[in-house]
C-alpha positions as CSV (number, residue, x, y, z in Angstrom):
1,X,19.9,-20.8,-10.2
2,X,19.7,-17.2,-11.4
3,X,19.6,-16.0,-14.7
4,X,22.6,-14.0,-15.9
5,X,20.3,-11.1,-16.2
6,X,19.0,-11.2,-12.3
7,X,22.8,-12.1,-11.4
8,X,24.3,-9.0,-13.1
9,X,21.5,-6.8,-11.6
10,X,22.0,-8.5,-8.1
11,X,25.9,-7.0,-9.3
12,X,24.7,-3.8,-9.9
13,X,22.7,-2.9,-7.2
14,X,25.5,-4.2,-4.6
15,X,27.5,-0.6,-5.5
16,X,25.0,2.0,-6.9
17,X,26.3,4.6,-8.8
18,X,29.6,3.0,-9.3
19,X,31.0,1.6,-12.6
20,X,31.6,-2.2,-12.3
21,X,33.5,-3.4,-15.8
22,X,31.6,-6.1,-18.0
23,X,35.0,-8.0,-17.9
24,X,34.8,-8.6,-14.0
25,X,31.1,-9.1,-14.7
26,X,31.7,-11.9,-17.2
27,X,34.8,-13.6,-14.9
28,X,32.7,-13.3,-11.5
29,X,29.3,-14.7,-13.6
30,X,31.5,-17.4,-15.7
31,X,29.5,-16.2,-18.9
32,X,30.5,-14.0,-21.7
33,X,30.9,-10.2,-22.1
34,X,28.4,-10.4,-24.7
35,X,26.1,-12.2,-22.2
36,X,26.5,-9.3,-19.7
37,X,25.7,-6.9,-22.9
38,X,22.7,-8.8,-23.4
39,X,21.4,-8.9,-19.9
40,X,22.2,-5.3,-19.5
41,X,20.5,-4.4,-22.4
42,X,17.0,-6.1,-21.1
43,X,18.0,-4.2,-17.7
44,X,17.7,-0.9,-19.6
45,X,14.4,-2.1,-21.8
46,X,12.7,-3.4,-18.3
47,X,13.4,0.2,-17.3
48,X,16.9,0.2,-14.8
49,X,18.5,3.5,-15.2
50,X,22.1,2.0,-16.2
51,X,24.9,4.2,-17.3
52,X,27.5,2.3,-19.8
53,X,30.8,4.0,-19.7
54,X,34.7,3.6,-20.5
55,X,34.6,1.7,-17.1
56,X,32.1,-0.5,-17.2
57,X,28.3,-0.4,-16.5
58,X,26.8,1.8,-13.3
59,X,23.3,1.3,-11.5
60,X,22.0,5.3,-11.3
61,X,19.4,6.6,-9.0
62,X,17.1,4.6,-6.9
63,X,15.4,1.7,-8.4
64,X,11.7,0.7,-8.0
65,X,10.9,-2.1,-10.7
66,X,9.2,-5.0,-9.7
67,X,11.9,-8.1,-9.7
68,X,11.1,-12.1,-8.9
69,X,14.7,-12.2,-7.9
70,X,14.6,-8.8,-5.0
71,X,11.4,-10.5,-4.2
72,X,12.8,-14.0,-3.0
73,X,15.6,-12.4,-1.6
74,X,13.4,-10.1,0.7
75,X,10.8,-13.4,1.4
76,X,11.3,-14.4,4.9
77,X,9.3,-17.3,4.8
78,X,10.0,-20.6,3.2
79,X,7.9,-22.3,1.2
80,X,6.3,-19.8,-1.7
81,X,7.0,-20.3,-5.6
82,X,6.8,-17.5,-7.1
83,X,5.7,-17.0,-10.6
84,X,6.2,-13.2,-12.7
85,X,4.9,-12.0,-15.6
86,X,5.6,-8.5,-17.4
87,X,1.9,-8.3,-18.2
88,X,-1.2,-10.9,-18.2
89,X,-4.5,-10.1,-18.1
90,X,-5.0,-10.7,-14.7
91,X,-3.1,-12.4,-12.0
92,X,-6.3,-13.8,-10.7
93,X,-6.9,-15.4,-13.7
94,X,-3.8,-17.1,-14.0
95,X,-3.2,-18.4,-10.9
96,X,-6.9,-20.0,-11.0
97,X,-5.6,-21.9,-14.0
98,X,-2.6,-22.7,-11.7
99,X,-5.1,-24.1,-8.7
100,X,-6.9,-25.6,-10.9
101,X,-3.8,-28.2,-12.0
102,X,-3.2,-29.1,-8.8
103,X,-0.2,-26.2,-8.1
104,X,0.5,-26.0,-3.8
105,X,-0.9,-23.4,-1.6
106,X,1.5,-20.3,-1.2
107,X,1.9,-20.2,-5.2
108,X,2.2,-16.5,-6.1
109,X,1.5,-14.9,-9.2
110,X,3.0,-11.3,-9.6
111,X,2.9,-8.9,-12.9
112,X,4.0,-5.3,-13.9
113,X,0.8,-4.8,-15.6
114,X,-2.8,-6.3,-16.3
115,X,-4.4,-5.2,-19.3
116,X,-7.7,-7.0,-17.5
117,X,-7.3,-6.3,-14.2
118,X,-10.5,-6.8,-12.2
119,X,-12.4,-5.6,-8.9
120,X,-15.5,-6.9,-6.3
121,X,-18.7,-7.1,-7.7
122,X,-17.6,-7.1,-11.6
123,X,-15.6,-3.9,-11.6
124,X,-12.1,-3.1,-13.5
125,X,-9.1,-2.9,-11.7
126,X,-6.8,-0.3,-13.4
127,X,-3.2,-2.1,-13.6
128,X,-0.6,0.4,-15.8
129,X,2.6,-1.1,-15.9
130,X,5.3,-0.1,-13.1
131,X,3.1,2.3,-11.2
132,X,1.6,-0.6,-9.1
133,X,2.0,-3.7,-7.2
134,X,-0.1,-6.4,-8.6
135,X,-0.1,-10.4,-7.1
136,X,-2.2,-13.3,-6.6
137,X,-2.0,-15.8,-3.8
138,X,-3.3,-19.2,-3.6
139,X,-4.5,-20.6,-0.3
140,X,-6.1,-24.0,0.3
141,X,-7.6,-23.3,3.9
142,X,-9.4,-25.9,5.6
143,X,-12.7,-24.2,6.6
144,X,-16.9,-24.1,5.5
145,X,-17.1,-21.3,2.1
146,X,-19.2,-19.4,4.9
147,X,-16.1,-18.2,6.7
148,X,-14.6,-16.8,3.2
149,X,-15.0,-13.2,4.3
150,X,-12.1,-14.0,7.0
151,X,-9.7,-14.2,4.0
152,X,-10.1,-10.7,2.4
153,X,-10.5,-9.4,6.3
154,X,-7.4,-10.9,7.4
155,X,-5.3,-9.8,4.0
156,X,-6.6,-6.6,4.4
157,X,-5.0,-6.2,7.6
158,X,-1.6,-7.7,6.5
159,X,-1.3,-5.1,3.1
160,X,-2.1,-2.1,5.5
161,X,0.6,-3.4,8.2
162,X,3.1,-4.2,5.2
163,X,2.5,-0.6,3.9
164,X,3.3,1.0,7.5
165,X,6.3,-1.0,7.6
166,X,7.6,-0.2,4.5
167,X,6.6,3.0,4.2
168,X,5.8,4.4,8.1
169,X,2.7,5.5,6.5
170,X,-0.9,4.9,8.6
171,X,-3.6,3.4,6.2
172,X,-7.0,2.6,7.0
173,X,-9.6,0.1,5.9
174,X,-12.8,0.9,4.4
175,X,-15.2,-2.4,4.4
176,X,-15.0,-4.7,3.1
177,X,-11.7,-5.1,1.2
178,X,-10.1,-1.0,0.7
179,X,-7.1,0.0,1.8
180,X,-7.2,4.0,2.4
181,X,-4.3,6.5,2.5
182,X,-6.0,9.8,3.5
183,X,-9.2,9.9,2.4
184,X,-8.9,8.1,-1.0
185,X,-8.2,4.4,-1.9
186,X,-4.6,3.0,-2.6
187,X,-5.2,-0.8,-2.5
188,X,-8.3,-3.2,-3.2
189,X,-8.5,-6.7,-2.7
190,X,-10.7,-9.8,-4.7
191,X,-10.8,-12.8,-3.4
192,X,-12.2,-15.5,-5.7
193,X,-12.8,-19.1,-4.2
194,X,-13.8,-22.5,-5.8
195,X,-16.3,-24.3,-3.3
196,X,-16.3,-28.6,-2.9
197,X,-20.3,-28.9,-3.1
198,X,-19.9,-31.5,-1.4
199,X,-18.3,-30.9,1.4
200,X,-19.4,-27.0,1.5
201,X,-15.7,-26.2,2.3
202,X,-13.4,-24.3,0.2
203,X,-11.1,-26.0,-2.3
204,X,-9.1,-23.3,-2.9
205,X,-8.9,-19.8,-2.5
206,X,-7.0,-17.2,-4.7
207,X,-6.6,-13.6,-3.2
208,X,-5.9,-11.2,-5.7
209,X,-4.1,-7.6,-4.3
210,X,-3.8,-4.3,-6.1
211,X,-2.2,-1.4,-5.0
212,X,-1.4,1.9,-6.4
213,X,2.4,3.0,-5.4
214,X,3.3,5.5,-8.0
215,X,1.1,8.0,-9.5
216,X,0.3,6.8,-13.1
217,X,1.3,8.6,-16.5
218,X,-1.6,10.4,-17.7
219,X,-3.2,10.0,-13.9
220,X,-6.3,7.9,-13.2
221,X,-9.3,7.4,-15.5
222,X,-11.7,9.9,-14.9
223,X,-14.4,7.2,-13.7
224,X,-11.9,6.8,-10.9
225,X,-9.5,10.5,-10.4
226,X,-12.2,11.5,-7.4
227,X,-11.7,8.5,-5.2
228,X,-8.2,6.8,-6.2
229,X,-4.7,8.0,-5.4
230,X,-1.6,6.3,-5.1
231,X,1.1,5.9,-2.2
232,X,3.3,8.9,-3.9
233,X,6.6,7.1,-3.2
234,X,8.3,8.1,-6.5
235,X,12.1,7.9,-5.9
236,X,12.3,5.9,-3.0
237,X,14.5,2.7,-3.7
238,X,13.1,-0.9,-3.8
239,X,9.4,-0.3,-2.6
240,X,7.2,-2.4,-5.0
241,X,9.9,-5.7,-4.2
242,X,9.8,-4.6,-0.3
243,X,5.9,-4.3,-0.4
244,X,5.4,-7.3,-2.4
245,X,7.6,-9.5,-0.1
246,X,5.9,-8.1,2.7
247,X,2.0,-9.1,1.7
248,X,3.9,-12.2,1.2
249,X,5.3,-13.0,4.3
250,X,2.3,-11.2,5.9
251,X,-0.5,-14.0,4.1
252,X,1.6,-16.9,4.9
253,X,1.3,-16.3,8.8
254,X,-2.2,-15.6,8.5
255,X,-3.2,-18.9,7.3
256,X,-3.2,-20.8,10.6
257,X,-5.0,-17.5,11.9
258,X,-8.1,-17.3,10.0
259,X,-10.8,-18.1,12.0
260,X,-9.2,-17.9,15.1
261,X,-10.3,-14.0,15.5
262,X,-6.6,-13.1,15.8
263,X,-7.5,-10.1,13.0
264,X,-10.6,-8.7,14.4
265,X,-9.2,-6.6,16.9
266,X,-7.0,-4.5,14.0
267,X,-9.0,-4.6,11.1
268,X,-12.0,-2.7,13.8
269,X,-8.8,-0.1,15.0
270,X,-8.5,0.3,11.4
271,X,-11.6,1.0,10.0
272,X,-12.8,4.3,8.6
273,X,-16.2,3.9,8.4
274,X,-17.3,3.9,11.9
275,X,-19.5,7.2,12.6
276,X,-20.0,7.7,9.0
277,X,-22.9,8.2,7.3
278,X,-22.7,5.9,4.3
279,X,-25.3,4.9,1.7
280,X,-25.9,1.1,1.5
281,X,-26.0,-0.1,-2.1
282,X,-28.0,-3.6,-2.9
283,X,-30.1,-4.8,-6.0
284,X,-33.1,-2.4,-5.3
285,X,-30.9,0.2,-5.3
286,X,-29.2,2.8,-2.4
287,X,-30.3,3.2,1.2
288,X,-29.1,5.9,3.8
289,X,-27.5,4.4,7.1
290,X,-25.2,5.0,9.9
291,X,-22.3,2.8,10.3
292,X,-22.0,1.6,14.2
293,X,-19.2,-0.4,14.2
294,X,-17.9,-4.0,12.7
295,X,-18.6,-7.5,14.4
296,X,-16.4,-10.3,15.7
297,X,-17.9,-11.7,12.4
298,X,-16.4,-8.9,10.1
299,X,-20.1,-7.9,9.3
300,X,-20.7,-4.3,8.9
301,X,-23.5,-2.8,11.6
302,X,-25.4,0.0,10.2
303,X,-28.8,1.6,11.4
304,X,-30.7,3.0,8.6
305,X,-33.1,6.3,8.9
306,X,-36.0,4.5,10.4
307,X,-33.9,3.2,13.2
308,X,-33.8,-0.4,11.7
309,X,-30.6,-2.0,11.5
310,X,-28.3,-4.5,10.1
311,X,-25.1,-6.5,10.3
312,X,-23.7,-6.5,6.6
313,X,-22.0,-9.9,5.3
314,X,-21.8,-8.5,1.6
315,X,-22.5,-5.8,-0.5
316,X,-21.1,-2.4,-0.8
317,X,-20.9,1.1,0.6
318,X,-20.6,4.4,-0.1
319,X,-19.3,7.1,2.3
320,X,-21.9,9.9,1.9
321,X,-20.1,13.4,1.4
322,X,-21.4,16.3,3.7
């Protein structure tokens, strides 16, 4: 059952730009004017551009604010429960704590902002509130820890289809886990899984996704402002929920997909790194290559100076400006 706040928004955003009076509000919802007051008033602090006037209450411009309730109502597929947070440290974190109580595969943690938000190999993920899209999935696939890497491949592919198809935009991936819009990176991916010793299989997997939509205030940190952007789709209406929904949906058919190599064929069409001449950064430090291609195995191929080479599993890489 909705909330009266999601249920006058859901109200709202039926006629945009047009006044609908609290009293209709308050007969249609069964509540209280003062009800609707109140739930309009959060509206306005969550940041929803509402106009009160003599007539009643009016939704103005386009609205992009991450909702649990636009979310669900976008979802296509059945199944997910959906958890949403103004701001938590990181979604990763708490949706481990989730796993690790026993909640279902398909549980979703989603936030407006993470004051902790974190990246591959140890790195901060910078998370300002309402300029991004920021959710945690939890899968419980049925395969050996080896074959992790096929879960940040195969969500990698599903965020750069949901951003074409929300967005007609063409993104590219840089390996392992980047999401590229032009030459700088909108979208990274950590995925963080808890292993059965045992059995050597995964018990649970939680895939944590960032992306950038709207340019922050004050722009990136300057560690970042060379090689981070954002999608630049200030203005256009319901993006973040659309987005969201779509990663959603998109994860939930990959699980049965996973190993089957269904992703291989467009996570190589969408690679950038191919032909570029990267540097290849392990413990002992950085070491000039040539990137040939990607595997069936999602492992990068590179051939270093001396004509060696090497299919990647791990690690990191760094294009090489000319």
């Amino acid at each position: 059952m909705l909330s009266t706040k999601d249920s006058v928004l859901s109200e709202l955003m039926k006629s945009p730009g047009n006044a609908v009076s609290g009293a209709e509000l308050a007969r249609d919802l069964k509540v209280t004017r003062n009800a609707v007051w109140k739930a309009v008033s959060s509206l306005k602090n969550d940041g929803y551009n509402i106009l009160s006037t003599a007539k009643g209450y009016a939704l103005r411009g386009e609205c992009d604010i991450i909702n649990k309730q636009r979310i669900c109502e976008y979802i296509q597929t059945d199944g997910y429960c959906v958890h949403m947070y103004d701001s938590v440290d990181s979604t990763n974190n708490v949706l481990k704590k989730l796993a690790q109580s026993g909640a279902p595969e398909l549980t979703a943690v989603i936030a407006r902002e993470q004051t902790a938000g974190r990246g591959r190999l140890g790195r901060s993920f910078f998370s300002p509130k309402d300029s991004g899209i920021y959710v945690s999935v939890l899968l419980r696939p049925v395969f050996a820890a080896s074959d992790a890497l096929k879960i940040t491949t195969a969500v990698a592919v599903v965020v750069s289809q949901a951003i074409e198809s929300v967005l007609n935009i063409k993104t590219g991936i840089k390996w392992v886990n980047d999401i590229y819009y032009g030459s700088r990176k909108v979208c990274g991916i950590l995925t963080e899984a808890s292993v059965d010793l045992e059995s050597a299989g995964i018990e649970y997997a939680v895939v944590g996704i960032g992306v950038n939509v709207e340019p922050p205030e004050g722009g990136f940190p300057d560690e970042i402002s060379s090689t981070a952007d954002s999608l630049c789709v200030c203005g256009k209406a319901d993006v973040k929920n659309r987005l969201v929904a779509g990663i959603l949906d998109g994860i939930a058919q990959a699980r049965s997909k996973l190993t089957d190599g269904s992703y291989v064929a467009e996570y190589k069409a969408r690679s950038i790194l191919k032909g570029k001449s990267v540097s290849v950064i392990k413990q002992g430090g950085e070491t000039d290559a040539l990137v040939l291609g990607i595997d069936n195995d999602f492992r990068l191929e590179v051939e270093y100076n001396d004509k060696r080479r090497e299919s990647l599993s791990s690690g990191e890489v760094r294009i090489k400006l000319k």
